[in-house]
C-alpha positions as a Markdown table, in Angstrom:
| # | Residue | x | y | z |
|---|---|---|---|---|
| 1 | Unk | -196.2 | 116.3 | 204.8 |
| 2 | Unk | -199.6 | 117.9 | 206.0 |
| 3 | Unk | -198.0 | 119.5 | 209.1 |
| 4 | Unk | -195.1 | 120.6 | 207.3 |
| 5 | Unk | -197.2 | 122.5 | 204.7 |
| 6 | Unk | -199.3 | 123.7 | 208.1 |
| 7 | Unk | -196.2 | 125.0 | 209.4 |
| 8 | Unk | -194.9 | 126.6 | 206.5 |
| 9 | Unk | -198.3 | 129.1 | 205.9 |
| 10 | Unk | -198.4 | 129.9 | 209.3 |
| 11 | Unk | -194.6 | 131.0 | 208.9 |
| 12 | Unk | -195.6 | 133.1 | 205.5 |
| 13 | Unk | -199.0 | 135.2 | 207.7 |
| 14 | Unk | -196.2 | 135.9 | 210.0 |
| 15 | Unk | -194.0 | 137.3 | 207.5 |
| 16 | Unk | -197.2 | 139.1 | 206.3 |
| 17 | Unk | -198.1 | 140.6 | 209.3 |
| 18 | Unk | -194.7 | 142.0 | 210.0 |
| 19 | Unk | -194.6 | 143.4 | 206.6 |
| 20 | Unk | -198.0 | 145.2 | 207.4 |
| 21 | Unk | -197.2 | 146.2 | 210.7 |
| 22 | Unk | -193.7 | 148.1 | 208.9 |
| 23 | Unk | -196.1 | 149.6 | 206.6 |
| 24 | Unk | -199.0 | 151.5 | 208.5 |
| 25 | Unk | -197.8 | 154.1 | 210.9 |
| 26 | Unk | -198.2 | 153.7 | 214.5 |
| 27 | Unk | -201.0 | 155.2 | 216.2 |
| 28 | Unk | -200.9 | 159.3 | 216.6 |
| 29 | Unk | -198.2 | 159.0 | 213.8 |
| 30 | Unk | -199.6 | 161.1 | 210.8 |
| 31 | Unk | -198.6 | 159.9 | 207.5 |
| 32 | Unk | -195.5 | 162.6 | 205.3 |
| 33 | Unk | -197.5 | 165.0 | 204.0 |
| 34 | Unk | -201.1 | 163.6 | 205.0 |
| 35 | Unk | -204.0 | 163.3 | 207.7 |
| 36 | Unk | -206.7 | 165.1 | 208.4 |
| 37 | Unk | -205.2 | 168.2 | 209.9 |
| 38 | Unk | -202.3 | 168.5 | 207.0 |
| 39 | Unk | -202.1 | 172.0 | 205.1 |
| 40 | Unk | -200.8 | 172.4 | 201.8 |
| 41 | Unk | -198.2 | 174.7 | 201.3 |
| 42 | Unk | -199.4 | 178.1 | 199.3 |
| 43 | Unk | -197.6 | 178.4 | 196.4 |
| 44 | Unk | -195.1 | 180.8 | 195.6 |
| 45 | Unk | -196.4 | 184.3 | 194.6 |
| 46 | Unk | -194.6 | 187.9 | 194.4 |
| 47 | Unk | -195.7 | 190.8 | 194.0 |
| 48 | Unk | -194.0 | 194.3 | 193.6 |
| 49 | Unk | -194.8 | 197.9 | 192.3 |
| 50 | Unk | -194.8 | 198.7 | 188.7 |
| 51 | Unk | -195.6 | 202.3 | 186.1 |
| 52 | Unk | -194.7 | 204.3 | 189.1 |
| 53 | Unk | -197.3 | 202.8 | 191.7 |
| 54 | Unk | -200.6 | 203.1 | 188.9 |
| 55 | Unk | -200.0 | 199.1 | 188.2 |
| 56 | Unk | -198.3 | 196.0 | 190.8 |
| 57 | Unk | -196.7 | 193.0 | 188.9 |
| 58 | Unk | -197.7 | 189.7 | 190.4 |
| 59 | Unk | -195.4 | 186.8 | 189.6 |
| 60 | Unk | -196.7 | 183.1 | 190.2 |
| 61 | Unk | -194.5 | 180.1 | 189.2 |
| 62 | Unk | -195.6 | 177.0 | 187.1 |
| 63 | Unk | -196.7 | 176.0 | 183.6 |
| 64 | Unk | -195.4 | 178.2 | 181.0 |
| 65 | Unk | -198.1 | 177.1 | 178.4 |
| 66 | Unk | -200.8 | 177.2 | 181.2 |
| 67 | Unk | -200.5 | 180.7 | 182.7 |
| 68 | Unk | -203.3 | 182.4 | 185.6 |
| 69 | Unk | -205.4 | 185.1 | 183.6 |
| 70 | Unk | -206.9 | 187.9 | 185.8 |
| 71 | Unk | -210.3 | 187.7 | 187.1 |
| 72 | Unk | -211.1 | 190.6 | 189.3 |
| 73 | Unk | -209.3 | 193.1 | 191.2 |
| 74 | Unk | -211.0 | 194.8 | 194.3 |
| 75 | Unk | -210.0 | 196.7 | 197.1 |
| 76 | Unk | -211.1 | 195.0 | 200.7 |
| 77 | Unk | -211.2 | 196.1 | 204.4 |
| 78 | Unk | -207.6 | 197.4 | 203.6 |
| 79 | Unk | -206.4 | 194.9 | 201.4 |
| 80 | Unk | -206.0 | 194.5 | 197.7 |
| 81 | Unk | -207.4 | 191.1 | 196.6 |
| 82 | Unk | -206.1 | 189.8 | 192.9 |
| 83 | Unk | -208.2 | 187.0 | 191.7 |
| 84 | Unk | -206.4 | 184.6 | 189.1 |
| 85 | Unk | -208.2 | 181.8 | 187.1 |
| 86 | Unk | -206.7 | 179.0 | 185.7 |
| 87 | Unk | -206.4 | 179.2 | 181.9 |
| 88 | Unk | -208.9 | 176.9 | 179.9 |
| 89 | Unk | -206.1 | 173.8 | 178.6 |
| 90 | Unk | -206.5 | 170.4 | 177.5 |
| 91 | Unk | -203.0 | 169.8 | 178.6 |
| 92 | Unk | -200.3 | 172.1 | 180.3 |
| 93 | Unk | -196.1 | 172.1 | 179.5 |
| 94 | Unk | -194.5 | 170.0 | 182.6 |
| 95 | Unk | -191.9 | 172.6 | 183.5 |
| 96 | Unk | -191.6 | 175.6 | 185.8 |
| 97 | Unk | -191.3 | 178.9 | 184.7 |
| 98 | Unk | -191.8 | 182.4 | 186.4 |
| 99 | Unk | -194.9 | 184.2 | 185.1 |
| 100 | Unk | -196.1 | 188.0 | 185.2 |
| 101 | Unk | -199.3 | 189.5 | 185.0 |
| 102 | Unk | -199.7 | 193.1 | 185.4 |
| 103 | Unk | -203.0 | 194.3 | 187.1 |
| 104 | Unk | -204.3 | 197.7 | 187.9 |
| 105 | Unk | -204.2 | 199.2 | 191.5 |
| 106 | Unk | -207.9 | 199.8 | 192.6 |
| 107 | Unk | -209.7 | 203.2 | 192.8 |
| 108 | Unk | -208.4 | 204.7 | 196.2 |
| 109 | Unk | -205.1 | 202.9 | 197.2 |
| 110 | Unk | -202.4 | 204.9 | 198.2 |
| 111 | Unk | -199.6 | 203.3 | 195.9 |
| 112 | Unk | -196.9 | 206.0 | 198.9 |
| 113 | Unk | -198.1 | 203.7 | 201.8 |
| 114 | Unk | -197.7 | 199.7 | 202.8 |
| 115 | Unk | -199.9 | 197.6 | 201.4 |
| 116 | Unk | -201.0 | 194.3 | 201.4 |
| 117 | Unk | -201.9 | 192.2 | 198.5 |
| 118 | Unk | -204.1 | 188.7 | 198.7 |
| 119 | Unk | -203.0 | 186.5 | 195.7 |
| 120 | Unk | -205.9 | 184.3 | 195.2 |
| 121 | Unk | -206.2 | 181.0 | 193.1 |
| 122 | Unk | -209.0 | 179.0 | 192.8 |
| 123 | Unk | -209.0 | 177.4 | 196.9 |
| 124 | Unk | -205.7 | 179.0 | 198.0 |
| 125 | Unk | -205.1 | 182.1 | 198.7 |
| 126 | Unk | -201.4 | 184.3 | 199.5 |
| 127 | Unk | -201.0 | 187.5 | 201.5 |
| 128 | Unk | -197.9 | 189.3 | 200.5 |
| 129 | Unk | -196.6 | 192.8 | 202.4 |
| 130 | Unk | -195.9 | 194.9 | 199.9 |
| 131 | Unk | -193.7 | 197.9 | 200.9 |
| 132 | Unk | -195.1 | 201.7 | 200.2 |
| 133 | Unk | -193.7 | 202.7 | 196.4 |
| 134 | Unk | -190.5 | 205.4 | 197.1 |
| 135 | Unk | -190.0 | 205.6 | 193.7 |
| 136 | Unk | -190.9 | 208.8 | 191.3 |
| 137 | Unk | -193.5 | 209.2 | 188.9 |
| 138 | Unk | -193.3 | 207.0 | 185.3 |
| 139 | Unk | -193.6 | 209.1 | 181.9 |
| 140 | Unk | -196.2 | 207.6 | 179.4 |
| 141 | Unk | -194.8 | 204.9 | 177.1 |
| 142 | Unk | -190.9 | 205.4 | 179.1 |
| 143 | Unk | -189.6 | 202.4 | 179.9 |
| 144 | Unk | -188.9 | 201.1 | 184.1 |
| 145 | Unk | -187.6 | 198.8 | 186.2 |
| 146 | Unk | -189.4 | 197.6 | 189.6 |
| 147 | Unk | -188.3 | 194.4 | 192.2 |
| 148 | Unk | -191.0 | 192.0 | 192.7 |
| 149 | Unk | -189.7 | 190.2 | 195.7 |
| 150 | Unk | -186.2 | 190.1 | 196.4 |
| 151 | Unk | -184.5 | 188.2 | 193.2 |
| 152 | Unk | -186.8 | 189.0 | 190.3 |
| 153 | Unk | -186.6 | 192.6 | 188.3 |
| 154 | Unk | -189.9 | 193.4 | 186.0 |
| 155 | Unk | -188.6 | 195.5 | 183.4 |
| 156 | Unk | -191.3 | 197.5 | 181.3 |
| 157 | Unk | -190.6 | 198.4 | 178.3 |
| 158 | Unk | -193.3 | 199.4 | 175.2 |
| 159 | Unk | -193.8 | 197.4 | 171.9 |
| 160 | Unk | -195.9 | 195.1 | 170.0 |
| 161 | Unk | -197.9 | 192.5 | 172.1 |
| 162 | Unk | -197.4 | 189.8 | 170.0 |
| 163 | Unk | -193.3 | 190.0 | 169.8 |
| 164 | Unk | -191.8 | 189.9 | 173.6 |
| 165 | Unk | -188.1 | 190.5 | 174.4 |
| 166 | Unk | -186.4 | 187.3 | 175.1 |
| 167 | Unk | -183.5 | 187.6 | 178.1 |
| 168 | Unk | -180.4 | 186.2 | 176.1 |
| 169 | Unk | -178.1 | 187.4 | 179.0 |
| 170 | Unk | -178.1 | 188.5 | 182.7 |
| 171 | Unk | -175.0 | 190.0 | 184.4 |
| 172 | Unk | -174.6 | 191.7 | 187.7 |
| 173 | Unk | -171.5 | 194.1 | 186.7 |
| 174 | Unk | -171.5 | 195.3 | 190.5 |
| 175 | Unk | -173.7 | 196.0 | 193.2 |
| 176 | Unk | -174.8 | 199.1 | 191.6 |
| 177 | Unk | -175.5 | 197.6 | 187.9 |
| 178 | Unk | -177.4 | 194.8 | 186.6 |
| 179 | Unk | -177.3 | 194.7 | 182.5 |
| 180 | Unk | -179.7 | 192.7 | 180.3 |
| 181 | Unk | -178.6 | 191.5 | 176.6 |
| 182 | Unk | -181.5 | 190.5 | 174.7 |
| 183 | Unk | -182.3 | 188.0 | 171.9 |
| 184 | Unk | -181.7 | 189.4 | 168.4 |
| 185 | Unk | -185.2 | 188.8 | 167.0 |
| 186 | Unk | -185.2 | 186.2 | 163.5 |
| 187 | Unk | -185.3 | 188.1 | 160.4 |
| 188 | Unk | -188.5 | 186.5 | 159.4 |
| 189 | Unk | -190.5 | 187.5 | 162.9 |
| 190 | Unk | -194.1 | 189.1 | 162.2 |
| 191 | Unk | -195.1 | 191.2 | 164.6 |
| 192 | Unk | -198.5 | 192.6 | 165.5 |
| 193 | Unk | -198.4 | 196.9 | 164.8 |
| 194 | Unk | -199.7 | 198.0 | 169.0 |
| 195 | Unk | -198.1 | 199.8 | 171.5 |
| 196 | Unk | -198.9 | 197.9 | 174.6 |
| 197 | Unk | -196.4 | 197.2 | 178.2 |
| 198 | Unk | -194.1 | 194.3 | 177.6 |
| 199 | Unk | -192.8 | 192.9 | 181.2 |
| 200 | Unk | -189.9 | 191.3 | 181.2 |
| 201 | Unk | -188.7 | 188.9 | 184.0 |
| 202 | Unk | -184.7 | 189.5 | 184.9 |
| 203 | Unk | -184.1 | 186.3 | 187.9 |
| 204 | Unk | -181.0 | 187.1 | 189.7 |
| 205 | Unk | -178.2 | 184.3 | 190.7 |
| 206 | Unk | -179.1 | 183.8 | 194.6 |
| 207 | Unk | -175.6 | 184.6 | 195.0 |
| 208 | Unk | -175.5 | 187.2 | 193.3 |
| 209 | Unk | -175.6 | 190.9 | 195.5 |
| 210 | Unk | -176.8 | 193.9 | 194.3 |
| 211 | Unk | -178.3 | 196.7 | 196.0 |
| 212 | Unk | -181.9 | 197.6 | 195.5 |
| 213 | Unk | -181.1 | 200.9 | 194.2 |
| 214 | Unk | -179.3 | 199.7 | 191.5 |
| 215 | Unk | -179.8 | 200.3 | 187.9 |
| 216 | Unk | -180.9 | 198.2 | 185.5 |
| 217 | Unk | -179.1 | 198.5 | 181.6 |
| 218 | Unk | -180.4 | 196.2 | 178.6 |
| 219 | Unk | -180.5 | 196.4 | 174.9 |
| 220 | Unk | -180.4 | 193.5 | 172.1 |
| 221 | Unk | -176.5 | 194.1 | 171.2 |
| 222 | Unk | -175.1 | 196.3 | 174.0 |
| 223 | Unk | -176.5 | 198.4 | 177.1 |
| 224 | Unk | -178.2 | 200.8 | 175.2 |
| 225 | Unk | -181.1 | 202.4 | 177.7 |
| 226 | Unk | -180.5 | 202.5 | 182.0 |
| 227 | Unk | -183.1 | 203.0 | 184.2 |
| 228 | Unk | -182.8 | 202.7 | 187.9 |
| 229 | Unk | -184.5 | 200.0 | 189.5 |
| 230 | Unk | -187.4 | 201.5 | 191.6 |
């Protein structure tokens, strides 16, 4: 009876051993997504032209109820640096949602040439080319349409700060034409009585082709303003 029971816990450390030697990764193996010399990925951030070249919309993806504020904004040996801090949150929404902040270009950038912009949050950091502006000049308070990397569309319009227009609808009508239906707003909506830029994100099908001259038509019931997407 003794040797049996011998036998059989020497069977189950063999069993053990095999299990262990299945689960550690063989020498010079580095672990999915670990080891010392592993890099996290940046995280996605765009960036485009917007009010004619005076402002750039940066676009970061995450949180919706946990959204980067704006720290500083400096030019730098040639390249604009934005730096984001996180938003002080007990908690944050667990879904992902593109996010725009619009930040002022720095004294002495030349909006007509390429530049590049450094995205920074907290440790990581994202260099994005952004292509010289080749659109015209912006009137005060009119409202435009810029790309911030290839699928999204800012559209700036003017309003109240507190009462943002909600995308109800997006449809590419052809190449040439993108046009925006917006939410009708409740009845009972309060809004705060400012003028201040209202950036709207318009997130095209990745199907979906249009060229990046196109215009851009939007309006609560029907297309009632175009402006050309710059």
């Amino acid at each position: 009876m003794r040797t049996r029971l011998i036998v059989a816990l020497a069977g189950s450390f063999v069993v053990l051993a095999a299990l262990a030697a299945c689960a550690t990764p063989a020498a010079g193996d580095a672990a999915p997504g670990g080891g010392a010399d592993a890099v996290a990925p940046a995280p996605r951030v765009d960036a485009g032209w917007l009010d004619g070249g005076a402002t750039i919309g940066v676009v970061t993806y995450g949180s919706s109820s946990c959204r980067p504020e704006v720290s500083q904004v400096t030019a730098e040996d040639g390249v604009i640096v934005v730096a984001l801090r996180e938003p002080a949150a007990d908690a944050c929404t667990d879904d992902l949602v593109a996010r725009a902040l619009e930040v002022p270009v720095p004294e002495g950038v030349d909006a007509s040439t390429d530049q590049r912009v450094r995205v920074e949050l907290e440790d990581v950091r994202t260099d994005i080319d952004l292509p010289a502006y080749a659109g015209g000049p912006v009137e005060a308070y009119a409202p435009s349409a810029s790309w911030i990397g290839d699928r999204v569309i800012a559209l700036r319009t003017w309003g109240s700060s507190s009462c943002l227009p909600v995308v109800e609808d997006t449809r590419v009508a052809s190449p040439a034409s993108v046009v925006v239906r917006f939410e009708t707003p409740p009845a009972d909506q309060v809004c705060t009585m400012d003028m201040a830029p209202q950036l709207t994100l318009v997130q095209l099908d990745p199907d979906a082709v249009v060229d990046r001259d196109a215009t851009l038509s939007f309006g609560v019931l029907d297309a009632a303003e175009t402006v050309p997407i710059r």
